[in-house]
Residue frames as qw, qx, qy, qz and C-alpha x, y, z in Angstrom:
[[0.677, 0.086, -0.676, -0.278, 66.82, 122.20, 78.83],
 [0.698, -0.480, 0.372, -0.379, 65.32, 120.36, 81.67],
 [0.048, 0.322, -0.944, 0.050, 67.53, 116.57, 82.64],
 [0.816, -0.131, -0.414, -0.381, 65.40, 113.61, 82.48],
 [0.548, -0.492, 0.563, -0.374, 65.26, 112.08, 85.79],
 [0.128, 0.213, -0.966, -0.073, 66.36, 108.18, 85.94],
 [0.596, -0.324, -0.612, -0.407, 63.42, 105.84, 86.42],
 [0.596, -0.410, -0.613, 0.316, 64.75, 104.76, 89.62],
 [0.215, 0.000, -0.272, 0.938, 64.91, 108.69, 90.61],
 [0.367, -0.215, -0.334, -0.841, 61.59, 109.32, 89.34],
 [0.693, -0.339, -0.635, -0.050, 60.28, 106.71, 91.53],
 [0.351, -0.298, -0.526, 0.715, 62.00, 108.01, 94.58],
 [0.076, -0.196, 0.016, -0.978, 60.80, 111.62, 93.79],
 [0.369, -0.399, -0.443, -0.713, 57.38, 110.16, 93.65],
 [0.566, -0.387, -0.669, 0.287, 57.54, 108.52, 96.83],
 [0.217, -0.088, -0.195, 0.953, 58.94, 111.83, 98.33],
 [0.198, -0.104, -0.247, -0.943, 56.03, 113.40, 96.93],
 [0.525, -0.455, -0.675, -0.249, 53.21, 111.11, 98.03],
 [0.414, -0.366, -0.604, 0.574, 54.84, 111.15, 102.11],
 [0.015, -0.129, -0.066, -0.989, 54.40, 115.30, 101.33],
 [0.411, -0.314, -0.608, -0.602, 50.49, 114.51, 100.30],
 [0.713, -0.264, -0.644, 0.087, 49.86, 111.93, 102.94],
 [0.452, -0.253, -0.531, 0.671, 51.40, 113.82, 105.79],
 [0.099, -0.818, -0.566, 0.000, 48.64, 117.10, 105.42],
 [0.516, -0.557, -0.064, 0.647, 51.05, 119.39, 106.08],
 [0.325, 0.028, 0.322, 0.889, 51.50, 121.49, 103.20],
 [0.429, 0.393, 0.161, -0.797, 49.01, 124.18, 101.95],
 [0.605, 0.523, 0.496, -0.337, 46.43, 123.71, 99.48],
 [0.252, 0.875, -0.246, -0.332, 48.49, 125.44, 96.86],
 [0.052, -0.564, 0.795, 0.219, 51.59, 123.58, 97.40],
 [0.623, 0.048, 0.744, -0.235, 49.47, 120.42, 97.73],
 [0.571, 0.742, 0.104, -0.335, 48.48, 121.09, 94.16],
 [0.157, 0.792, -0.575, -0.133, 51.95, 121.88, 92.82],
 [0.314, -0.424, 0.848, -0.056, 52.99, 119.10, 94.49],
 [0.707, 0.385, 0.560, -0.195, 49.89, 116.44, 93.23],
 [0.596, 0.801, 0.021, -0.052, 51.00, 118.14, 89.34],
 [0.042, -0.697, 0.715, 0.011, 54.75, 117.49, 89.75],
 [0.346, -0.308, 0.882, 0.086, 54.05, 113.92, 90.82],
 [0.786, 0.332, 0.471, -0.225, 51.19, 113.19, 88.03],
 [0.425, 0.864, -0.152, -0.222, 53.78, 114.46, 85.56],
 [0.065, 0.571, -0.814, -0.085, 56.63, 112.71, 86.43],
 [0.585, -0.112, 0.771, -0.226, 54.28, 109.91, 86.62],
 [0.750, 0.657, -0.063, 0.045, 53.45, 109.97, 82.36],
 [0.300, 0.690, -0.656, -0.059, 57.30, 110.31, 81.95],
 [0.384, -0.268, 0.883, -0.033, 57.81, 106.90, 83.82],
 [0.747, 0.360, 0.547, -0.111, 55.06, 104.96, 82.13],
 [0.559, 0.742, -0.316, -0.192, 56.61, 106.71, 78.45],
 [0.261, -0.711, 0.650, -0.053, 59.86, 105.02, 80.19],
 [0.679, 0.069, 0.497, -0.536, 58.15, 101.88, 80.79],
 [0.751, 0.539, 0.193, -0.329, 56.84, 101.43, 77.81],
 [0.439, 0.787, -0.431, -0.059, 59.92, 102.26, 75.73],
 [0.304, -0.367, 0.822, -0.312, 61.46, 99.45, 78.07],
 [0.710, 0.094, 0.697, -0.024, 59.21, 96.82, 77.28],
 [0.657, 0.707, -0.136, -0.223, 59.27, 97.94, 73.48],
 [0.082, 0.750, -0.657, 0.016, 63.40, 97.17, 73.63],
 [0.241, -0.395, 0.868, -0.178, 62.72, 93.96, 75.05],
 [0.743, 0.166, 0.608, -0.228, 60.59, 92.49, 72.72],
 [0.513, 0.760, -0.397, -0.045, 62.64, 93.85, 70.03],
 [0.173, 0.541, -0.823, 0.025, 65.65, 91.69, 71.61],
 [0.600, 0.022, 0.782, -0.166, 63.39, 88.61, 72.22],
 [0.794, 0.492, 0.240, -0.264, 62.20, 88.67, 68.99],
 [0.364, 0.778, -0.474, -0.195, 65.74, 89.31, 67.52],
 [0.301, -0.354, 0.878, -0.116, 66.85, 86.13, 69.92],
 [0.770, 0.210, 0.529, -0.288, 64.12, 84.25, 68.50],
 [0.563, 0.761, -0.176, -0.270, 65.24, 84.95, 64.94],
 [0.166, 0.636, -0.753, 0.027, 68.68, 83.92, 65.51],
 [0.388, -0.106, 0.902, -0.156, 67.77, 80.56, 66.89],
 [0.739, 0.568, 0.259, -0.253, 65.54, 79.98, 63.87],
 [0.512, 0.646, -0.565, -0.014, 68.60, 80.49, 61.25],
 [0.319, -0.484, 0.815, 0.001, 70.35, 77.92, 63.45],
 [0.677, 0.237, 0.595, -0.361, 67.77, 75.47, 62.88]]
């Protein structure tokens, strides 16, 4: 079973992975590997993301609710 990487890890990784890109140095191969590592962990953030702003408009909408029964 593979560990889900924090957001804020996934973010470093990708950096890591761009400087890799950017700096020419690697082979074609890895360069690949490397380009398919960081478009992958880039869908798992945005799933993250999402699921993140889903939570928080569930608890704005729940805050709205409750200040309506006050009312």
């Amino acid at each position: 079973m593979v560990k889900k990487m924090s957001l804020e890890k996934s973010f470093e990784k990708l950096e890591e992975i761009v400087k890799k890109l950017e700096s020419g140095d690697e082979s074609l191969e890895k360069s690949l590997k490397l380009f398919e590592q960081g478009v992958n962990i880039s869908d798992e953030c945005q799933k993250s993301l999402e699921d993140l702003e889903n939570r928080v408009k569930i608890i704005s909408n729940n805050r709205e609710i409750r200040f309506k029964d006050i009312d």
